[in-house]
C-alpha positions, 0 to 999 in steps of 0.5 A: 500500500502506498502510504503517501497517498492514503494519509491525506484520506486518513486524516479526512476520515478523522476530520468528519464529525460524528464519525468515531475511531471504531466507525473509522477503523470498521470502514478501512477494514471492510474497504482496504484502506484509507481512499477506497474508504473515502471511494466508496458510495453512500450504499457501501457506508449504511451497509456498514454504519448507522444512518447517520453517520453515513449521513456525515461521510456523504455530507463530507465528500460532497463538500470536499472532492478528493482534490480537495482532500488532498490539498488540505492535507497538503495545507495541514502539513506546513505545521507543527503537527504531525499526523501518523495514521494507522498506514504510516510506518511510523503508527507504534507498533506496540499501540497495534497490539492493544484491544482498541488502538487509536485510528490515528495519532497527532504530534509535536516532537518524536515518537518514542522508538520501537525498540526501546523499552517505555515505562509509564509512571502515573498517579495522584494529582495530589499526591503527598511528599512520599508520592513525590519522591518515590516518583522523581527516583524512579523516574530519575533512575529510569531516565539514567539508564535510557528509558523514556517515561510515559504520562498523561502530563497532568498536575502530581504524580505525572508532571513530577514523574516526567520533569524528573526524567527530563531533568535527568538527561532523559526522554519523557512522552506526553499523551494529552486527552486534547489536542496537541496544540492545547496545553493543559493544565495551563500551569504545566506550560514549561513541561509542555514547551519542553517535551517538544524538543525532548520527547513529544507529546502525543494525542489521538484526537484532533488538533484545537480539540479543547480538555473534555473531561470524557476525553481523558480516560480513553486516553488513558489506554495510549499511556499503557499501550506505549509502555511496557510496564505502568508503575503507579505511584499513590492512588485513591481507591476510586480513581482515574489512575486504577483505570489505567492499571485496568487497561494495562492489565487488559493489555498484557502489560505488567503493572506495578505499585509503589507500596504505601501506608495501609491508612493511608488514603493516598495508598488503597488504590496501590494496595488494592492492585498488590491483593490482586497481583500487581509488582511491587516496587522494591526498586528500579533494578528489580523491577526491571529483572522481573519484568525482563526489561533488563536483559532487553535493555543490555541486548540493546545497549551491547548492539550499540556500543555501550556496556555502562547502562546499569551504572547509576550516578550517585547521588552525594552521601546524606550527612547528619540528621537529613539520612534519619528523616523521613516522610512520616513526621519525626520528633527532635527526641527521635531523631537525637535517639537514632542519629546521636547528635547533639540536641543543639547540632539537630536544631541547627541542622533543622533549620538549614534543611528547611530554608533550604526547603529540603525539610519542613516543620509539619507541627510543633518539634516534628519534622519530615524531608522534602526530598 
């Protein structure tokens, strides 16, 4: 099949209105492709598709001949934005294997590589300073040994879990359940910007298409499917996260959780998943053994030269009383009993820890790390 000459009716097929994905993939399917979908008569759609949409599709040619279809695909690839449909050679092969794959997907940035191993990391919007932690070190150590991390770019878990990798040196992937040329939530502008020029961000929905709160979930089983594992850091029990977890676990793929406090809000969605058989994150190395993504990963960085992929760049010791906090609130009695510093030297070193906002008082004489 010639690819070329199919995007421009691909992407028509995206842009009538009241045509869904399934309607779009049932028509392809039955046609051959893209233009032969577009070629066919009014009697071949109400053979396949409610009358109503077939409505639209007739409704749509008329209005757009195929010189016409192919000009404004022509006009729309003078942009920013990609469009890779299901015949490019570009459609993620991994997103072809899931129950429901999108018909097409728009882009700003890069595609994350076949070859190499993705993992999602999702959670909380508001998450707590553990949540917060666990996400940036695992995404940090991810990102050390060239594994890109997959998120919805949303407030908590996600954003933190992709500017760590980011900053890390590593790639991250955003997957919007808008367009691509939406930023949202708006304070996640800088994260946005920068996912462009060190990842990308992806969407299946078309571009100028505005944040619907019904929108989000579907998108929810692009983030799995372009992961080999989802590692889900803090969840309520009834949340948006537990429905990734649901269609990862729909599509074969390995999910894990990072473990919590039983009375712990924040935690009973994780501990839920760990009664019903999810990993549990003891650490990244481990869950990369169990998963095999470890013995890919050296596979891959043998064929390209590079023997070093497991070394991780440590991080400098923690001296004094730091290395005895925690993120559960410690008194100064404690903290003197287990690092047996004096009362005075504790205090001090309290203070510097939260103008450096590395601790912070939570109430009187207790305190937990921030980082």
């Amino acid at each position: 099949m010639d690819w070329e000459g199919q995007q421009a009716y691909a992407y028509w097929l995206e842009c009538v209105w009241g045509l869904g994905r399934k309607s779009r993939w049932e028509l392809v399917k039955a046609a051959g492709s893209p233009k032969a979908a577009y070629e066919m008569d009014t009697e071949g759609w109400r053979a396949l598709l409610p009358g109503k949409k077939a409505d639209a599709l007739e409704k749509a040619k008329t209005e757009c001949s195929a010189e016409r279809v192919e000009e404004k695909y022509r006009n729309f690839c003078k942009g920013d934005v990609r469009y890779i449909s299901s015949v490019h050679p570009d459609y993620p092969g991994r997103l072809r294997k899931i129950p429901d794959p999108p018909f097409g997907l728009f882009l700003l940035g890069e595609m994350p590589q076949e070859k190499t191993p993705a993992i999602a990391v999702i959670g909380a919007r508001e998450c707590s300073e553990y949540g917060r932690y666990v996400a940036q070190e695992a995404s940090k150590a991810l990102a050390r040994k060239g594994i890109p991390v997959i998120s919805g770019m949303a407030r908590g878990i996600d954003s933190i879990s992709q500017w760590a990798a980011l900053q890390a040196g590593g790639k991250s992937y955003g997957i919007l359940g808008n367009g691509v040329d939406v930023c949202y939530p708006a304070q996640n502008r800088k994260l946005y910007e920068t996912l462009k020029t060190k990842g990308g961000l992806l969407s299946e929905y078309l571009p100028g298409t505005q944040p619907q709160a019904g929108l989000f979930p579907m998108r929810n089983r692009i983030i799995s499917g372009l992961s080999d594992v989802v590692l889900i850091v803090e969840a309520r029990e009834r949340s948006g996260t537990l429905i990734t977890a649901d269609m990862a676990l729909e599509q074969g793929k390995e999910v894990y959780v990072a473990p919590g406090r039983l009375t712990d809000p924040l935690s009973r969605g994780c501990n839920r998943l760990v009664k019903q058989g999810a990993g549990v994150l003891v650490s990244i190395e481990e869950m990369l053994e169990e998963t095999g993504l470890a013995e890919s990963l050296w596979k891959q960085t043998q064929q390209e030269g590079k023997a070093d992929w497991g070394k991780e760049r440590k991080r400098p010791a923690q001296k004094g009383v730091f290395r005895y906090l925690d993120f559960y609130p410690k008194g100064v009695g404690q903290l003197q009993q287990e690092s047996g510093m004096e009362y005075r030297e504790i205090v001090c070193e309290l203070m510097e820890l939260c103008i450096d906002n590395r601790a912070e008082q939570v109430s009187a004489g207790q305190y937990v790390k921030k980082e």
